[in-house]
C-alpha positions in Angstrom: 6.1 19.7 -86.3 4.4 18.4 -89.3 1.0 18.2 -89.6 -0.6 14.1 -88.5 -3.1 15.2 -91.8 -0.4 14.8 -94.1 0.0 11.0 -93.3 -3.5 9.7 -92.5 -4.0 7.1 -90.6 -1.9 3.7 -89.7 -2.3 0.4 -87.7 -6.3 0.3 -88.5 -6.2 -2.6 -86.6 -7.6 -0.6 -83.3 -11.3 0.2 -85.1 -12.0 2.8 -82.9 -12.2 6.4 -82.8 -10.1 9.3 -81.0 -6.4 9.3 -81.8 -6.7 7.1 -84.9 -9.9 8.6 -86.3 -11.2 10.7 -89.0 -12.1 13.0 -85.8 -8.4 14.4 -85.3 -7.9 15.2 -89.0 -8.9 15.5 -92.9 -8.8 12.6 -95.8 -6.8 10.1 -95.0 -4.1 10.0 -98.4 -3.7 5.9 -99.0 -0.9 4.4 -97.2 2.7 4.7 -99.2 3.9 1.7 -100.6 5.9 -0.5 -98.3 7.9 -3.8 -98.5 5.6 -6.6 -97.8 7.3 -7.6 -94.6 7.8 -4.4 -92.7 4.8 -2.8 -90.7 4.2 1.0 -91.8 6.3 3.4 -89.8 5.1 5.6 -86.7 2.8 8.5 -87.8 5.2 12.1 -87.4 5.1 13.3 -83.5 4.6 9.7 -82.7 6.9 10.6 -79.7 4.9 13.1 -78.4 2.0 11.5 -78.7 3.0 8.7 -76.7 4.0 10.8 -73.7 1.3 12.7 -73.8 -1.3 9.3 -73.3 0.9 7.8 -70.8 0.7 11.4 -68.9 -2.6 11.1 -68.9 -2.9 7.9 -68.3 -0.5 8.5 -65.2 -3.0 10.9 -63.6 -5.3 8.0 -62.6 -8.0 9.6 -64.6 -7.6 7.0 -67.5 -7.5 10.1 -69.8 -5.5 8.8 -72.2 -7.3 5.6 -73.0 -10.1 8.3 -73.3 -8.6 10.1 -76.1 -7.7 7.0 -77.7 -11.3 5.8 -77.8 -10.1 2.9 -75.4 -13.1 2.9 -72.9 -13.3 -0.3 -71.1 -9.4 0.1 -70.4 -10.3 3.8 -69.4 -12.9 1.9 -67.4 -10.0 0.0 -65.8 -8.1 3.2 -64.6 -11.2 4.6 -63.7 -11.9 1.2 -61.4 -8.1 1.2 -60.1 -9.0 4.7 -58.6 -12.5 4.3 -57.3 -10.4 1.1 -55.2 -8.1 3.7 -54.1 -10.0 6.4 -52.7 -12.1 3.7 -51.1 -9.6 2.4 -49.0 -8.0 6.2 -48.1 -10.7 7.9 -47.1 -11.4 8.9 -44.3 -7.8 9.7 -43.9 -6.7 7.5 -41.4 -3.8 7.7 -39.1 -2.0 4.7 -40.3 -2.6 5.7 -44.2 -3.0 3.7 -47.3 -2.3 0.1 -47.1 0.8 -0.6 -48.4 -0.5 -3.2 -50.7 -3.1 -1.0 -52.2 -0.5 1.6 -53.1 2.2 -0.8 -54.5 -1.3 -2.5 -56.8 -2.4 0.6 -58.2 0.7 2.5 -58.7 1.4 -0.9 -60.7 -2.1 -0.3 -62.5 -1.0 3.0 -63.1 2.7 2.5 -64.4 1.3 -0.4 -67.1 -1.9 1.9 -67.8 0.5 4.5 -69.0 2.6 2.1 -71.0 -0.2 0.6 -72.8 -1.5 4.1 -73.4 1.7 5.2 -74.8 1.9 2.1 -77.0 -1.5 2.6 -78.6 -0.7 6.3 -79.1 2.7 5.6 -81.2 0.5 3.6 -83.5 -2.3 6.3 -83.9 -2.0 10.1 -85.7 -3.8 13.2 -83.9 -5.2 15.4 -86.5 -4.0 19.0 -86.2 -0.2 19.4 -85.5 -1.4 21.4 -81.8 -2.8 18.5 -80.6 -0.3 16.2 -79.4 1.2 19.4 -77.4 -2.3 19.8 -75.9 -2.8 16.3 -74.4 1.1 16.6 -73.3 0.8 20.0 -71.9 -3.6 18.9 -70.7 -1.4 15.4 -68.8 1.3 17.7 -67.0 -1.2 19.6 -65.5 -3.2 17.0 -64.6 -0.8 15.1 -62.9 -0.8 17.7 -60.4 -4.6 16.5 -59.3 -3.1 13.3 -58.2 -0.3 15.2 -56.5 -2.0 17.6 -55.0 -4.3 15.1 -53.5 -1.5 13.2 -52.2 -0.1 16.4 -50.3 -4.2 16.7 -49.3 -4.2 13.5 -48.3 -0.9 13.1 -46.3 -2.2 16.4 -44.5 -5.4 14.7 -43.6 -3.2 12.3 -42.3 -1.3 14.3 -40.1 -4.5 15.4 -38.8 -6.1 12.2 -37.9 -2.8 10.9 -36.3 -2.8 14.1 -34.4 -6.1 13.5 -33.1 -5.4 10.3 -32.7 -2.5 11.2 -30.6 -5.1 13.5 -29.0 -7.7 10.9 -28.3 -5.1 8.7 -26.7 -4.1 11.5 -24.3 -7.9 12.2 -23.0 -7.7 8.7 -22.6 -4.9 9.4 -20.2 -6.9 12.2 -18.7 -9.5 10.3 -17.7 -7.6 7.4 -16.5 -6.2 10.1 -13.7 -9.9 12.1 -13.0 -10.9 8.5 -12.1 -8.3 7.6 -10.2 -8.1 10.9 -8.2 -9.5 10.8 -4.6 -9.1 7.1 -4.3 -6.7 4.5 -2.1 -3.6 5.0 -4.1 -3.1 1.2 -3.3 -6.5 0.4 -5.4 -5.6 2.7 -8.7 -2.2 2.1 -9.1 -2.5 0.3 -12.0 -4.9 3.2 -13.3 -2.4 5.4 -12.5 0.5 3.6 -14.3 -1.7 3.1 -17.2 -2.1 6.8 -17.5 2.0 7.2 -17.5 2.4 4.8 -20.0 0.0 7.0 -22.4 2.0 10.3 -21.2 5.1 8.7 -21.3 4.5 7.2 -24.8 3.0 10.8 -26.3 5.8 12.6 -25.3 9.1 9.9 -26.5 7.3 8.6 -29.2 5.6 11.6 -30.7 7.2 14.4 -30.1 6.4 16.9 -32.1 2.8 16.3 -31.7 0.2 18.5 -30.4 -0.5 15.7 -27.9 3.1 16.0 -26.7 3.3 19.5 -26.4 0.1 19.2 -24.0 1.9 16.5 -21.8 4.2 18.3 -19.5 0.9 20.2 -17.9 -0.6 16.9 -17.8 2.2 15.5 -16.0 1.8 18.1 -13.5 -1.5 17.4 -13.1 -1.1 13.5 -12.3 1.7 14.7 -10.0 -1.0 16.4 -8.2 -3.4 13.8 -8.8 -1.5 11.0 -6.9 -0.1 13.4 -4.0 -3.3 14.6 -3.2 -3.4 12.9 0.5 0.0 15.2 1.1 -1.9 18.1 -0.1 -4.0 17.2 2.6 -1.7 16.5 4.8 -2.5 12.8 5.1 0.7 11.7 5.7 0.5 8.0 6.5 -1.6 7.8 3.3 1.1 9.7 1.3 3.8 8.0 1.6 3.1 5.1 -1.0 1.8 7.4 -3.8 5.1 9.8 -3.0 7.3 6.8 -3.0 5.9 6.0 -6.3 6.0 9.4 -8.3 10.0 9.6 -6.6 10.6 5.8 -8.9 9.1 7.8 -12.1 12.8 9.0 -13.2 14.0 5.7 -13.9 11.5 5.0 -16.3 10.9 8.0 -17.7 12.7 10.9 -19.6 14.0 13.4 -17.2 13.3 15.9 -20.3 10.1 14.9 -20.2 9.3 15.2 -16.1 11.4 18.4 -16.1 11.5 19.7 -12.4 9.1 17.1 -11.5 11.8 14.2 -11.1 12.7 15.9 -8.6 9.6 17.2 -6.4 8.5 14.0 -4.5 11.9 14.2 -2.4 10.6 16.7 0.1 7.3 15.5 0.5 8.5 12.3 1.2 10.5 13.3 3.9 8.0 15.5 5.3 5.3 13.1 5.2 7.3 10.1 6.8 8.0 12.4 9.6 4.4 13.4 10.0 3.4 9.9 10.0 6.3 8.3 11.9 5.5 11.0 14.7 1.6 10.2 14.9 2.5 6.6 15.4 5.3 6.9 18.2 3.9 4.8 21.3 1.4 3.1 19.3 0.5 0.4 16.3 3.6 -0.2 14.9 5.4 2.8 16.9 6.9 4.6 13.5 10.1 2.7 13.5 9.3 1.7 9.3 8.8 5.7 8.0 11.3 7.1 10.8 13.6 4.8 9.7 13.1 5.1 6.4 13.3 9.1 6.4 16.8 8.7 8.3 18.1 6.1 6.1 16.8 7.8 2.6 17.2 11.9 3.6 19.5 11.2 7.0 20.4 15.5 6.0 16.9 16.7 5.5 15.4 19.3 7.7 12.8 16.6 9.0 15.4 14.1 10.0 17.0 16.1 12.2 13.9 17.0 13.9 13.2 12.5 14.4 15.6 12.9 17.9 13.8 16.0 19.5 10.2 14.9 18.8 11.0 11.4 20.6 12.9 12.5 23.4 9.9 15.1 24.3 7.2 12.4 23.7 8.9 10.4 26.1 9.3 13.5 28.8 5.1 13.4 27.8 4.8 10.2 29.1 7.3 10.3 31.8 4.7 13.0 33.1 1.6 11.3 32.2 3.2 8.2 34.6 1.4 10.0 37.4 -2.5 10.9 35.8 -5.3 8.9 35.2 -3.8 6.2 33.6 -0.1 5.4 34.0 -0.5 1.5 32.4 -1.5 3.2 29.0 2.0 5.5 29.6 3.6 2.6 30.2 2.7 0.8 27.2 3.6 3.9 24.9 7.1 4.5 26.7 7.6 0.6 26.0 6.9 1.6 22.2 9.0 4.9 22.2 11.8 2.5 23.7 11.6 0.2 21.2 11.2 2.5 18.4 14.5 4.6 19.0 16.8 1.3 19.1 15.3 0.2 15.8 16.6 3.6 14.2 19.8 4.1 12.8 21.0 7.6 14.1 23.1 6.8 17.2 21.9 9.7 19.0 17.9 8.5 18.7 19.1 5.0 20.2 20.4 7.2 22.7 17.1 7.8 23.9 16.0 4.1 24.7 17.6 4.7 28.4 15.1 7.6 29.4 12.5 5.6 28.2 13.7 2.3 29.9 13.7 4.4 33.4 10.4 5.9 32.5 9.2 2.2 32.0 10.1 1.0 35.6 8.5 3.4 37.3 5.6 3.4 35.1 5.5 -0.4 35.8 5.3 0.0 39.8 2.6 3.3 38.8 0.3 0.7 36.7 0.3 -1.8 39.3 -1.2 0.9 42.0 -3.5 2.0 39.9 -4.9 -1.6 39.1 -5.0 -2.6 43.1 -6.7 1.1 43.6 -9.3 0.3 40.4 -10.1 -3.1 42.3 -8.2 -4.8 39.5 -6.5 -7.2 42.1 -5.2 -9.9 39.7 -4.2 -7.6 37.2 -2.5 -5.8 39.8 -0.6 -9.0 41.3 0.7 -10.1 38.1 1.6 -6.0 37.2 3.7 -6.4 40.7 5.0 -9.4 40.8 6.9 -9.4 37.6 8.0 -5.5 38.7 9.5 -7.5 41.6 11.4 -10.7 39.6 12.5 -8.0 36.9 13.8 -5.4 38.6 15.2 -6.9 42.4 17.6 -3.9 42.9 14.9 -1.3 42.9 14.0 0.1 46.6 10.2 -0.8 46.0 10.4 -4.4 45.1 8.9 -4.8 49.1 6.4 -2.3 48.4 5.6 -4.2 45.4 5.4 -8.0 47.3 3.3 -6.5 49.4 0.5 -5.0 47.3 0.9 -8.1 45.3 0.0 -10.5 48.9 -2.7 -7.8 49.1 -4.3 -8.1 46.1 -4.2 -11.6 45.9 -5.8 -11.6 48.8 -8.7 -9.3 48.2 -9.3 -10.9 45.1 -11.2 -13.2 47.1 -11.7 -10.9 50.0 -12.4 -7.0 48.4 -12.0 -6.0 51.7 -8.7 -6.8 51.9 -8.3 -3.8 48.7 -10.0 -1.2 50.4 -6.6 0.4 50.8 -3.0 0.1 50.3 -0.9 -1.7 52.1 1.5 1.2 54.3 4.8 1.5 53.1 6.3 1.6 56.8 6.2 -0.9 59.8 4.4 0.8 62.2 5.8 1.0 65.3 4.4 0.1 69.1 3.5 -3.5 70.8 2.9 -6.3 68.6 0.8 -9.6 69.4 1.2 -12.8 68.8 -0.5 -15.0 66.1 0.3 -18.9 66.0 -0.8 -20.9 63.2 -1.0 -24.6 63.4 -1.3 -26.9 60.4 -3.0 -29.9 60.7 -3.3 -30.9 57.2 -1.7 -33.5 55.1 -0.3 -31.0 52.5 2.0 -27.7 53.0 -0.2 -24.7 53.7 1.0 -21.0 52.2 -1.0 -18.2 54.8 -0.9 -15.0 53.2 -2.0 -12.0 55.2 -2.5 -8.2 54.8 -3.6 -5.5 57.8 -0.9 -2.9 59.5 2.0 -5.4 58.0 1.9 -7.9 55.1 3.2 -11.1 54.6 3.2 -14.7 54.1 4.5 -17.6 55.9 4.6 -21.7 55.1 3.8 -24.3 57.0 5.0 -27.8 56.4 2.7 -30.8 56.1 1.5 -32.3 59.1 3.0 -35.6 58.9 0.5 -38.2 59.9 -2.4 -36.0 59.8 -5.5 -36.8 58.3 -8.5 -35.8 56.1 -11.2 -35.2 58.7 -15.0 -35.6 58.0 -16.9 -32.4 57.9 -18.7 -33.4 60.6 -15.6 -34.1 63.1 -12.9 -31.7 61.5 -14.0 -28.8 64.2 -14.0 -31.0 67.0 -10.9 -32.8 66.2 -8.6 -30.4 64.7 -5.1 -29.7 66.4 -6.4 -31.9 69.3 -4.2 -35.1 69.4 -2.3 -35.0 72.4 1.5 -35.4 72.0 1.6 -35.1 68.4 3.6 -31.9 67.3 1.7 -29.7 64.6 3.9 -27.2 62.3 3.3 -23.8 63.5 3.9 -20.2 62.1 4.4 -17.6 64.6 3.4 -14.1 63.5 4.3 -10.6 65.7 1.5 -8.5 64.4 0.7 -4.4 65.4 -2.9 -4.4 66.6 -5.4 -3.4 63.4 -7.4 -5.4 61.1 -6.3 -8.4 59.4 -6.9 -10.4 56.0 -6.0 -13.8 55.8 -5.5 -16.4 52.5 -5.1 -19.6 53.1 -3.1 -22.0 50.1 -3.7 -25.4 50.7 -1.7 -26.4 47.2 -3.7 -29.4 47.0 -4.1 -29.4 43.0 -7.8 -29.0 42.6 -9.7 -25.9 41.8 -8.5 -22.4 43.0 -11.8 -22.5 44.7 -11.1 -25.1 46.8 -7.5 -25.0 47.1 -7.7 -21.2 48.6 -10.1 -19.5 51.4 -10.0 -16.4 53.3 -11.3 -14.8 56.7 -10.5 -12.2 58.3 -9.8 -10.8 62.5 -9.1 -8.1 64.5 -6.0 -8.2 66.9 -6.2 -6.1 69.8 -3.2 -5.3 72.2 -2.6 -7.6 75.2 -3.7 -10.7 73.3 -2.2 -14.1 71.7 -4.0 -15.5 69.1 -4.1 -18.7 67.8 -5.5 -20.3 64.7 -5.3 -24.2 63.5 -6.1 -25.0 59.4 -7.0 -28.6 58.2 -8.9 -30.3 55.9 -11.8 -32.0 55.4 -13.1 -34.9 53.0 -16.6 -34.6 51.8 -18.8 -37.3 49.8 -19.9 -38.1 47.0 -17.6 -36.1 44.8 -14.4 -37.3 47.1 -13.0 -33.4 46.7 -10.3 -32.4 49.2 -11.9 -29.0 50.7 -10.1 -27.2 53.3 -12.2 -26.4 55.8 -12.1 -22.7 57.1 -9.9 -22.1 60.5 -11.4 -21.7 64.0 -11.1 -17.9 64.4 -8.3 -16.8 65.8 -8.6 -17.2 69.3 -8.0 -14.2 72.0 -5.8 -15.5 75.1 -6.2 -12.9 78.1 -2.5 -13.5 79.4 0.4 -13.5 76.4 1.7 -16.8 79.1 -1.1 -18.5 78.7 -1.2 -21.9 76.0 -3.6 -20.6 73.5 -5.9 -23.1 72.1 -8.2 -24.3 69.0 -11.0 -26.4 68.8 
């Protein structure tokens, strides 16, 4: 390479140190002669020189415009990069704006055109020089390399933590969601998935993703926590959910966790289908559920046992303490089975049916023996419309005249009525209506009944201070009677007048003791008092004793 010194310099147009300079070489021999209208040729090495400026130019460093003396276009470079590192650091996840990077690798690229333009119009002195400033720019341009590989690792980095941050997120979306309703953090508890779920499809290779599998078993444990427990009822949501997670997220991803919720499911809507048999909504939705969803499942098969013995449980409990709440629980059990699919569980509605009818005809004792006489009439009455062909339906009647009877007259309820006509003599007991309306005589003792007696045509309303005197009295008018044979004991009467008004005044009671070798006689009417014009029925004579069963008993 020939020496720059040989040639001097050329284009002093530039007035500025560096490449075109005394600095770089000797005396400066005068220019050679050229033809008036061609510029003077590029100094020897021009080439080299050129590359090496725009090298240096390249590295950002504005080195090149520094050897040529060009300082405020050094300044430029200088300003370019300053911009840069600016917006890159920090190293943020995202990077360098794409912008920024397009405008100063654009700085750049002209930066090291201009600088090799300059330099082919400028000699270096020395013939080693030009070789330095190429050799000085190749190395160089490693710096910005370098830091670009720095940089992109820095970037890694803060994505990775990043990635990191976002799954603590997730963490604590789960801690503060653990131990509550299910029902109220569901939506925490999704939002936590979504980060999971997104970690490990989206990213991953990342740290983050390699960390979510354990998460995911934690969450799993998170949400099933009431099954842990053995909450069932309360598990069965948060188990349904987790056993949905497959369709919306990557098997790969759950691993043996898609397929966990199946039998906890099952064995937590047996648990709670069996602690709600006979009661508040008697089981049928999670027993049906189990039999429809895991019909081969070790607690489905165990559904038709644990019915049929809770209903032998109840069956038995027909005869404690309280057979109405049995009845109301073999009701439910009933009900329950012939909601479920299996054929063999509907099956069971028969033994609970049977179990229902007697437990029926139990409840209605018990209420006449608690004193719980209208409860126990309408228990008993509707035992005796609904089932007609059972052998107690006269049993039934007959506590059911009873109690409505002492439930205006306890004493009437001091005991059952007996289940058997006793046998020996009966007396006598004729009833005689002289009332205007139909009269219903209920009566209870050593035999229950009732009888009717028609309306007593052309009867009256008596006042209340001639209805005992007058009563059953007209000669030759024909008063409906009731003729009763009645064992000797002690009797309870209700008369029903049916008038329409108040059951207070429609209804009154008393009460006699027949003895043998007596006919009795009784007459019932009604009286009219002032100034509120209600009908009252006025109470019957008591029954009246006649010494000889001949004689014509009578009523004042």
């Amino acid at each position: 390479m020939e020496s720059d010194d040989q040639y001097g310099t050329a284009g002093r147009e530039d007035d500025a140190t560096g490449f075109d300079g005394a600095g770089f070489g000797g005396p400066v021999p005068p220019a050679p002669s050229r033809a008036p209208d061609v510029g003077p040729p590029p100094p020897p090495g021009a080439p080299l020189r050129a590359v090496g400026a725009a090298l240096l130019n390249l590295t950002g460093l504005g080195l090149g415009y520094a050897l040529l003396g060009r300082w405020a276009r050094a300044a430029v470079c200088w300003a370019a990069t300053a911009v840069l590192l600016w917006a890159a650091l920090p190293a943020d996840p995202d990077g360098v704006p794409g912008g920024v990077l397009v405008g100063y690798a654009l700085v750049l690229v002209l930066a090291a055109a201009d600088g090799a333009r300059i330099a082919r119009r400028s000699a270096l002195g020395g013939a080693w020089r030009p070789v330095l400033a190429v050799g000085l720019g190749g190395v160089l341009l490693a710096v910005p390399a370098g830091g670009a590989a720095v940089y992109g690792s820095a970037r890694d980095e803060a994505r990775e933590q990043m990635l990191l941050d976002r799954l603590a997120a997730g963490d604590e979306r789960v801690a503060a969601a653990s131990g509550q309703p299910f029902g109220s953090v569901k939506g925490e508890y999704a939002g936590a998935l979504d980060v999971y779920r997104a970690l490990g499809e989206d990213h991953p290779g990342s740290r983050a993703a390699k960390l979510v599998p354990d998460r995911l078993k934690t969450y799993y444990d998170a949400v099933s926590a009431p099954y842990a427990e053995k909450r069932h009822c309360e598990a069965v949501a948060p188990l349904t959910y987790l056993r949905t997670l497959p369709d919306s997220v990557d098997g790969k991803l759950l691993g043996a966790l898609a397929a966990w919720p199946d039998e906890p499911l099952a064995t937590s809507l047996y648990g709670c289908g069996v602690s709600r048999l006979g009661g508040p909504g008697g089981g049928g939705t999670e027993l049906g559920e189990l039999l429809r969803t895991f019909p081969d499942s070790a607690s489905a098969r165990q559904v038709g046992p644990a019915i049929g013995q809770r209903i032998k449980d109840q069956v038995a409990a027909l005869k404690g303490a309280e057979p109405c709440a049995a009845t109301e629980v073999l009701r439910g059990l009933g009900a329950t089975a012939s909601e479920l699919p299996a054929e063999g569980v509907k099956a069971l509605r028969a033994d609970a049916d049977r179990g229902v009818v007697d437990g029926v005809y139990a409840c209605g004792v018990d209420q006449f023996e608690d004193g719980k006489f209208d409860d126990a009439r309408t228990t008993l009455t509707d035992f005796a419309r609904t089932y007609k062909s059972d052998d107690r339906v006269r049993q039934a009647r007959n506590i059911s005249i009873a109690a409505e009877i002492a439930d205006d007259r306890p004493a009437a309820g001091k005991r059952l009525p007996p289940s058997k006509r006793p046998g020996g003599s009966r007396m006598e007991l004729v009833i005689s209506n002289d009332a205007p309306n139909a009269v219903e005589v209920l009566y209870t003792g050593p035999v229950t009944g009732t009888v009717t007696l028609k309306a007593c045509a052309g009867c009256e309303r008596y006042s209340a201070s001639e209805g005992s005197r007058r009563a059953c009295g007209a000669s030759g008018r024909s008063y409906p009677k009731a003729r009763l044979r009645l064992p000797a004991g002690e009797y309870h009467f209700l008369y029903k007048h049916g008038t329409g008004a108040s059951a207070g005044v429609d209804s009154y009671t008393s009460g006699t003791k027949v003895q043998p070798g007596y006919t009795y006689t009784s007459c019932t009417y009604v009286i009219e008092r002032n100034p509120f014009d209600l009908d009252l029925p006025q109470l019957p004579d008591p029954i009246q004793p006649v010494l000889s069963p001949w004689g014509a008993g009578s009523s004042r």
